[in-house]
C-alpha positions as CSV (number, residue, x, y, z in Angstrom):
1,X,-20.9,38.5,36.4
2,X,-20.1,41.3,39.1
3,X,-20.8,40.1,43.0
4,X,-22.4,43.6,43.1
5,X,-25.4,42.0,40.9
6,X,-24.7,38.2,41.6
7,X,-27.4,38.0,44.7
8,X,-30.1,40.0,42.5
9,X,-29.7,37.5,39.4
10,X,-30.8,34.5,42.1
11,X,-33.4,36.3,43.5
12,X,-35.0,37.3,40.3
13,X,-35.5,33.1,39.9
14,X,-37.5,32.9,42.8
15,X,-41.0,31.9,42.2
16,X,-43.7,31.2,45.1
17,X,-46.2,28.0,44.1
18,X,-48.3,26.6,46.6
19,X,-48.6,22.2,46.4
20,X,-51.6,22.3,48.0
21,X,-53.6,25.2,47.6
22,X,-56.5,23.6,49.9
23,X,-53.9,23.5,52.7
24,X,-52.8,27.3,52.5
25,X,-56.1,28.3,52.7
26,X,-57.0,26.7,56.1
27,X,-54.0,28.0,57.2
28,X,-55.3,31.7,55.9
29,X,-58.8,30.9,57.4
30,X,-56.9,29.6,60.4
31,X,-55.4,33.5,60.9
32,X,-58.5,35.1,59.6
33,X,-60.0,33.7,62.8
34,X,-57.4,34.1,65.1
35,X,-57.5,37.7,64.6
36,X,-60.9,38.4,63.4
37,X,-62.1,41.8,65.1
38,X,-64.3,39.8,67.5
39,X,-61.2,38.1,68.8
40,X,-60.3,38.9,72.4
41,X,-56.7,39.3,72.7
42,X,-55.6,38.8,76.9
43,X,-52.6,39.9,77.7
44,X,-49.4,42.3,76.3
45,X,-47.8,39.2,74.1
46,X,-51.2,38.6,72.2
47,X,-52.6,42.3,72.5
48,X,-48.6,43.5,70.4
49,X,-49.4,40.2,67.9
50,X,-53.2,41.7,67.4
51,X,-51.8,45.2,66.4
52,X,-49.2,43.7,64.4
53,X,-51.4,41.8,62.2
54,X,-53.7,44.7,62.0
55,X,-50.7,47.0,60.8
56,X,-48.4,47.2,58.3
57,X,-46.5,44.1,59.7
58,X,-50.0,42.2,58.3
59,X,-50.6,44.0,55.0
60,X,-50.2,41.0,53.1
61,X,-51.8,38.5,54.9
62,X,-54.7,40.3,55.1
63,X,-55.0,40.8,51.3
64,X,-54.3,36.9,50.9
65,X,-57.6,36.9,53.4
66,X,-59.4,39.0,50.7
67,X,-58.0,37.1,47.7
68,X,-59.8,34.1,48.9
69,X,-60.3,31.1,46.8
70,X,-59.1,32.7,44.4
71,X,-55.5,31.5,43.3
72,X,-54.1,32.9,40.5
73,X,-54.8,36.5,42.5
74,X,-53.1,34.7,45.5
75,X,-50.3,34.0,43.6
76,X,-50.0,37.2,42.5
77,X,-49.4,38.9,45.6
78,X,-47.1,36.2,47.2
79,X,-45.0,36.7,44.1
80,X,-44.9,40.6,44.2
81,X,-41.3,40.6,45.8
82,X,-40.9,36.6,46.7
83,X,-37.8,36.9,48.5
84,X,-38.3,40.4,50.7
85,X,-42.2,40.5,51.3
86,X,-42.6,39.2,54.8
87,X,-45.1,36.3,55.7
88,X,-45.8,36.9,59.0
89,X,-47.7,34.5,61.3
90,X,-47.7,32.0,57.8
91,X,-44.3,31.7,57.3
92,X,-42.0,34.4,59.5
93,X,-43.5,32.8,63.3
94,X,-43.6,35.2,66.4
95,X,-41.3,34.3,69.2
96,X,-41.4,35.8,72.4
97,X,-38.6,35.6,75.3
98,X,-37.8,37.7,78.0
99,X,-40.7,40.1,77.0
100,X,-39.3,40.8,73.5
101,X,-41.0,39.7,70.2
102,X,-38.6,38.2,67.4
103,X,-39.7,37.1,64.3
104,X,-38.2,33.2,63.1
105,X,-38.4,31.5,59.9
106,X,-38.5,27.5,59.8
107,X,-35.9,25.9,57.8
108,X,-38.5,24.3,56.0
109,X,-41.9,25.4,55.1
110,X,-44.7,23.3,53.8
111,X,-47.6,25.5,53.3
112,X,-45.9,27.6,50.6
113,X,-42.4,27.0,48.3
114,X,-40.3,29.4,47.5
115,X,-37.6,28.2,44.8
116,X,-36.1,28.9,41.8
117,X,-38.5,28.2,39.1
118,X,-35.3,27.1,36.8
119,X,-33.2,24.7,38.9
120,X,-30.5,24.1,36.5
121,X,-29.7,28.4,35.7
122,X,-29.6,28.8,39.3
123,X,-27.2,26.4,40.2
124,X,-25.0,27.7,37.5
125,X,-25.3,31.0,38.6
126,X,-24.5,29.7,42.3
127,X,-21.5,28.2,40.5
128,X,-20.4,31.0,39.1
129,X,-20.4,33.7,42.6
130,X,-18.4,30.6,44.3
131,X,-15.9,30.7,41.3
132,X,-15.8,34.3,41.5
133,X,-15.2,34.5,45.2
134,X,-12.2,31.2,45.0
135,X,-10.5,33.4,42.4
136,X,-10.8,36.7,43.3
137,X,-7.4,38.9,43.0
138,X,-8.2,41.4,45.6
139,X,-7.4,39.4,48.9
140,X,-9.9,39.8,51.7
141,X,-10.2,38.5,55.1
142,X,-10.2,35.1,55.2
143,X,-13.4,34.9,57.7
144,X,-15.3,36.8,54.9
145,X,-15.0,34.6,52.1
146,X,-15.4,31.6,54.2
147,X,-19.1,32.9,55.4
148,X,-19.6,33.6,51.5
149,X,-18.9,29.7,50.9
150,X,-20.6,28.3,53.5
151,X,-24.0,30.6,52.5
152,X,-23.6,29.4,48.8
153,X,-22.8,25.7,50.4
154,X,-26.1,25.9,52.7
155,X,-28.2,27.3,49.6
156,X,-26.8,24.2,47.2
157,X,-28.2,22.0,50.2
158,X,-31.5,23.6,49.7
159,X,-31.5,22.7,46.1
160,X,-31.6,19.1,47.2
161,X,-35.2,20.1,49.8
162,X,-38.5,20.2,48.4
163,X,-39.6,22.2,51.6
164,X,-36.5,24.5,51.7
165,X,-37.4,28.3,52.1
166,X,-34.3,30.1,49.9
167,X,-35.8,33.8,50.7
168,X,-34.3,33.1,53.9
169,X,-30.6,31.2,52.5
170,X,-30.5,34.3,50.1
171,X,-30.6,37.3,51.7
172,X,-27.8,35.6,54.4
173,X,-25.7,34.9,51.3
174,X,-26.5,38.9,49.8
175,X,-25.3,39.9,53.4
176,X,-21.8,37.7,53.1
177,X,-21.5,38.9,50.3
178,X,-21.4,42.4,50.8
179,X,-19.4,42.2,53.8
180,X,-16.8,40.4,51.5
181,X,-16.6,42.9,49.2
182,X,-16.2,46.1,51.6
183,X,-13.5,43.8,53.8
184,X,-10.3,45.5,52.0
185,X,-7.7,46.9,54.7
186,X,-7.1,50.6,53.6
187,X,-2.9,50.0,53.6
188,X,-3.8,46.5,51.2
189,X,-6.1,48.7,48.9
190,X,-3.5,51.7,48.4
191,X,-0.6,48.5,47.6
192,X,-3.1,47.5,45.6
193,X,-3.9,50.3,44.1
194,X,-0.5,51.0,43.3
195,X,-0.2,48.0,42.1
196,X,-2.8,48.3,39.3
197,X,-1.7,51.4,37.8
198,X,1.8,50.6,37.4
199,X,0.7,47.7,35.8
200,X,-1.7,49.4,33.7
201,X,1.2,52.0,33.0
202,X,3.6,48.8,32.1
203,X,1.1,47.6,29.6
204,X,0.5,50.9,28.3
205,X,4.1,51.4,27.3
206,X,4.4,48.1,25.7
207,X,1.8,48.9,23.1
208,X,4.2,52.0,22.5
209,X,7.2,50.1,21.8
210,X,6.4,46.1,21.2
211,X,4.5,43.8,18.9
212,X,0.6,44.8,19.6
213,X,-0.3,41.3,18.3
214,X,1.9,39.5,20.9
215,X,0.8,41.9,23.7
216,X,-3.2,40.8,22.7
217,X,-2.5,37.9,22.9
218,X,-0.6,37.8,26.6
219,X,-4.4,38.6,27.8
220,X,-2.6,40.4,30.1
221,X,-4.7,43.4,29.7
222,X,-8.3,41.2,29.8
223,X,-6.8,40.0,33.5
224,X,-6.3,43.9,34.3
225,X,-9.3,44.9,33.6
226,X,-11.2,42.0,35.7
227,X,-9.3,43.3,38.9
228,X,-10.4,46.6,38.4
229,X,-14.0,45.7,37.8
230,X,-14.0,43.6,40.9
231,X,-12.9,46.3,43.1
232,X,-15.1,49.3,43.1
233,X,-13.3,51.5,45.7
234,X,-10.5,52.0,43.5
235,X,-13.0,53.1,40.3
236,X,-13.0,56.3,39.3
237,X,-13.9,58.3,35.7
238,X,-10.3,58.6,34.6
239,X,-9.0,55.3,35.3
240,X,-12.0,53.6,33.9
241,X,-11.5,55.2,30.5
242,X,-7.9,54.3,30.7
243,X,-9.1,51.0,31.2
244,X,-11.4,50.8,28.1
245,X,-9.1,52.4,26.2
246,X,-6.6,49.7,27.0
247,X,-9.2,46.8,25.8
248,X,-10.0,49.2,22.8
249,X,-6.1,48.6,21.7
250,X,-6.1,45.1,22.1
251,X,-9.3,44.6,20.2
252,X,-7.3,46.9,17.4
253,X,-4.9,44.4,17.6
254,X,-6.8,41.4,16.9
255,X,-9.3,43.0,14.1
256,X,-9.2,41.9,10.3
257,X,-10.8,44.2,8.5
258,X,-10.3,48.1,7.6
259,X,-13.8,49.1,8.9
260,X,-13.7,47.2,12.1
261,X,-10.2,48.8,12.6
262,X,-11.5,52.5,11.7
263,X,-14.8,51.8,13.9
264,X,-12.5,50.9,16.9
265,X,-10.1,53.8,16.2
266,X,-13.1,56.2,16.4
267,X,-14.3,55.2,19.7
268,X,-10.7,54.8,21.3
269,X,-10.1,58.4,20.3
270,X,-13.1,59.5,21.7
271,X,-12.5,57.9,25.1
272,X,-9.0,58.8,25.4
273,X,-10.0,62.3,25.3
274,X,-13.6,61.8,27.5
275,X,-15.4,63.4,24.9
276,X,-17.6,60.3,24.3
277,X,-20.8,59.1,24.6
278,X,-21.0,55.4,26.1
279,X,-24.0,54.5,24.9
280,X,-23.2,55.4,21.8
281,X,-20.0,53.7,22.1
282,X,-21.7,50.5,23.1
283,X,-24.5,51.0,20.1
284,X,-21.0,50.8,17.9
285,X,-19.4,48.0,19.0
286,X,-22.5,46.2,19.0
287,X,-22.4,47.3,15.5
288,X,-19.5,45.3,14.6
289,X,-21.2,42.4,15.9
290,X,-22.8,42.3,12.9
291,X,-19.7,41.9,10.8
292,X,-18.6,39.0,12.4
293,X,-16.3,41.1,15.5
294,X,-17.6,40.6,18.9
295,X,-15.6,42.4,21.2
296,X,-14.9,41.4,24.5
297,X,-17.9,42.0,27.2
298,X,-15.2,43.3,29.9
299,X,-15.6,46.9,27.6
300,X,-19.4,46.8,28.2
301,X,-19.3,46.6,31.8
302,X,-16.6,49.1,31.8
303,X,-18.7,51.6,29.5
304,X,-21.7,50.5,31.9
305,X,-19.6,52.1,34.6
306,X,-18.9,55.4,33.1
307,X,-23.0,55.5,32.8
308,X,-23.2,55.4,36.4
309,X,-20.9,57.5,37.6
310,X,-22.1,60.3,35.5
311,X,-25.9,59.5,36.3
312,X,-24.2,59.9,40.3
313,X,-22.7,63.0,39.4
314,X,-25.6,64.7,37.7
315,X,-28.0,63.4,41.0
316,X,-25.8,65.2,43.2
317,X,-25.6,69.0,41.4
C-alpha cells in the first residue's frame, strides 16, 4: 500500500446508516421549519444562517427535505460522497463568536452514523498506514509522523464508539498524512538521493559480476525498490525503469522454466531501452501467473508509475 492512496482505501469503507430513521426525520422536519420561507429571520447571525441554508451551503439538506419518508432515496444522497459532503445544521453545527460564523462537528453524532461498513478490513488497513509510517526509510520530522500516529490512534478509538463521526477523524488523518510525506529537508533528500542511486548502481554491478541466485535472494533489490516507491520527489521516467528493470533481473533469477525466463527477458529488454508498453508489460506478467510464476507486486506499482507520468506528460503538450 502507497500513503498516497492509504486515506482513499478508508474512506471508500465509509457507509452512512441511520439507527433510527423516525429520529432523523424530526430532526429534518425540525430544519424544514426553522427555515421554511415564511420564517422571519431577526438579526445578521440568523439573516447569514437563512442564506446559507438557502445556498449551496444547504443543497443537501434540502434534498433530504424533498426525499421525505422515503429512505432508501435518503440514503442515497447521504452516501453520495459520505466522508466530504457537508451536513450542515444536522451534523456540521453553526457557531458564532466575535461576529464570525465557524462551522463544528460533534465528536459524536446520533442522528446519523458514519463508519466503515467492514470493521475488521478497516482496521487492517489502519494497521497497515501505521506500519508503513513506523518503518518508513525516508526520515521525516519527527512532529510529522507523531501527528500521523496520534490521528490513526484517535480513529482506532472511534472503532470502539457506536456514535463516533470518522468523516471528521479521516480527513485530519488524510491531512497528517500529507504533511508527512512532503516533510523531507531538501539537503536530506539530495543525501538521499544519492544514496539510492549508488546503491541501485552497486546492485546493478553485482548482477554483472556475482551469483544472480545469491543476489535474489539478498532481497536487497525488493528493499530498493520500496524506498523509491515511498518517495515520490525523487521519481522520475528513467530511474523508474532502472528500477523495474532491476526487479525484472531478480525475477530472472528465481524463474524455472524456459518460457517464463524468455517472457521476462522480453519485457526487460523492452524497458531497458523505454521502448515498452506498460500495460502491455503488466498484461504479460500477469500472463505468467497462469503458469504458476507470480511476480512480485513492487513491478506493478512501478509499471503503474510509468502510466502516470506519461498520462502527465501528454496533459501538459
Amino acid at each position: 500500500m502507497e500513503t498516497r492512496s492509504a486515506p482513499n482505501l478508508l474512506e471508500e469503507l465509509i457507509v452512512t446508516t441511520i439507527p433510527k430513521f423516525g429520529q432523523f426525520r424530526k430532526a429534518i422536519q425540525s430544519l424544514e421549519a426553522r427555515f421554511s420561507d415564511s420564517f422571519a429571520a431577526q438579526g445578521d447571525p440568523l439573516q447569514t444562517l437563512h442564506g446559507l441554508f438557502k445556498g449551496e451551503s444547504g443543497s443537501l439538506v434540502r434534498e433530504l427535505i424533498a426525499a421525505g419518508d422515503d429512505r432508501p432515496r435518503v440514503l442515497s444522497l447521504l452516501n453520495r460522497n459520505p466522508v466530504y459532503d457537508p451536513l450542515p445544521f444536522l451534523v456540521d453545527i453553526p457557531f458564532y463568536k466575535e461576529g464570525r460564523l465557524t462551522w463544528r462537528t460533534p465528536v459524536g453524532v446520533s442522528v446519523i452514523r458514519k463508519g466503515p461498513k467492514d470493521t475488521a478490513l478497516f482496521t487492517r488497513k489502519l494497521g497497515e498506514i501505521e506500519d508503513l509510517v513506523r518503518t518508513a526509510k525516508i526520515q521525516r520530522e519527527p512532529q510529522r509522523k507523531d501527528d500521523v500516529l496520534k490521528a490513526i490512534s484517535k480513529l482506532q478509538r472511534d472503532l470502539g464508539s457506536p456514535t463516533a463521526y470518522f468523516p471528521t477523524s479521516l480527513r485530519t488523518l488524510g491531512g497528517c498524512l500529507r504533511n508527512w510525506q512532503r516533510d523531507v529537508p531538501t539537503f536530506d533528500k539530495r543525501k538521499q538521493l544519492d544514496h539510492f542511486l549508488g546503491k541501485l548502481v552497486t546492485i546493478e554491478h553485482k548482477f554483472d559480476v556475482a551469483e544472480t541466485k545469491e543476489i535474489a535472494r539478498s532481497g536487497d533489490g525488493l528493499s530498493l525498490a520500496q524506498c523509491y516507491l515511498e518517495g515520490p520527489w525523487m521519481q522520475s521516467p528513467r530511474v523508474t525503469n532502472k528500477v523495474i528493470a532491476l526487479l525484472l533481473r531478480v525475477e530472472q533469477a528465481r524463474c524455472k522454466g524456459l518460457a517464463t525466463h524468455r517472457v521476462l527477458r522480453t519485457v526487460l529488454a523492452e524497458i531497458v531501452v523505454d521502448a515498452h508498453d506498460p500495460g502491455e508489460s503488466m498484461r504479460r506478467l500477469r500472463q505468467l501467473e497462469e503458469r504458476g510464476h507470480f511476480v512480485n507486486s513492487l513491478i506493478y506499482s512501478l509499471l503503474h508509475l510509468v502510466t502516470d507520468d506519461r498520462v502527465k506528460h501528454r496533459s501538459q503538450l
